[in-house]
N, C-alpha and C positions, 0 to 999 in steps of 0.2 A: 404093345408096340406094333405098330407098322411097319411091312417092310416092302420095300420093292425088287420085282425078280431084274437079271442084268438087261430082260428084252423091253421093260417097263424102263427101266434105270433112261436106257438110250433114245424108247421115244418121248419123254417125259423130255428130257435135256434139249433134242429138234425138236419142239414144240418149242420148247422156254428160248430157244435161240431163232426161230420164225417169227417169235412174238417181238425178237429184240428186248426179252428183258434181261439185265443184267443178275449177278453172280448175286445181290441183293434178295431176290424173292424167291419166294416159298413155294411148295407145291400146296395146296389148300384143300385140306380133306375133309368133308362133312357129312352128315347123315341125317336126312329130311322124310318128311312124310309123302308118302306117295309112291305112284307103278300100284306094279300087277298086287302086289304080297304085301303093302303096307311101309315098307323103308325103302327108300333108294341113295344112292350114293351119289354125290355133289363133288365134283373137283374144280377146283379155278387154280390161279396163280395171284399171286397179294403179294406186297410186300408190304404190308401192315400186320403188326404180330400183338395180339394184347394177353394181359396176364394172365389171363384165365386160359390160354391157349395153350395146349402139352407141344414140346417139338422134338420133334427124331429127325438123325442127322442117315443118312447113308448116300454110299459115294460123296458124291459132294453136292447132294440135295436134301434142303431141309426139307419135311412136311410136318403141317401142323395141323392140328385136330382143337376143337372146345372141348373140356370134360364131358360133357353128354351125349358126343358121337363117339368119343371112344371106348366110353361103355361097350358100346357096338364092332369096335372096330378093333381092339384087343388081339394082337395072335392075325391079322388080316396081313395075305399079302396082293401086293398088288403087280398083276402081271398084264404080257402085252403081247398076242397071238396074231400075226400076219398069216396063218395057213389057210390051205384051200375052202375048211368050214367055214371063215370067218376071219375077220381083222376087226381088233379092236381089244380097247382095256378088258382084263376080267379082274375080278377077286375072288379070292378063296379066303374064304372066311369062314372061320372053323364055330363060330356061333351060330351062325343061320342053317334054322332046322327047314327050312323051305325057300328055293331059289324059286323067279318066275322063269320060262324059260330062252327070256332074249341073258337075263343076269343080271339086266340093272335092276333091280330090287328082290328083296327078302324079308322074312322074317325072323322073327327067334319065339 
């Protein structure tokens, strides 16, 4: 499962409402090769959803994942840090045995 913290919830949702997409599309999670450590993580917004796709529902944002990034992304949550280190997504992913260290990418 995937899940998102309440400070991710809110900028996820001002995003999807900047973009002007409607209550229709998805948050779109994915896990690609590449960065510092070999994985990084891919977000977009779709509303195209195919079968092969897993979907987890919170607040009232779905995200969807393909079978073969969820392998990876299992137990991930996805939060959103506006403090003085830093602005921007992170994930805590309790599989990756090695972050680089801006955190878009890892390994296992």
């Amino acid at each position: 499962m995937i899940t998102l913290s309440e400070k991710a919830y809110q900028k996820v949702k001002e995003l999807m409402n900047d973009a002007g997409h409607s209550d229709d599309y998805f948050l779109k999670v994915e896990i690609v090769g590449g960065g510092c450590s070999g994985l990084k993580y891919n977000m977009d917004f779709s509303n195209e959803h195919f079968e092969d796709e897993q979907v987890f529902e919170q607040f009232d944002i779905k995200i969807i994942t393909n079978k073969k990034s969820l392998l990876y992304l299992i137990g991930t949550e996805l939060d959103y840090s506006d403090g003085l280190n830093g602005k921007g997504f992170e994930w805590k992913n309790p599989q990756a045995s090695k972050v680089c260290g801006c955190g878009e990418s890892f390994s296992i």
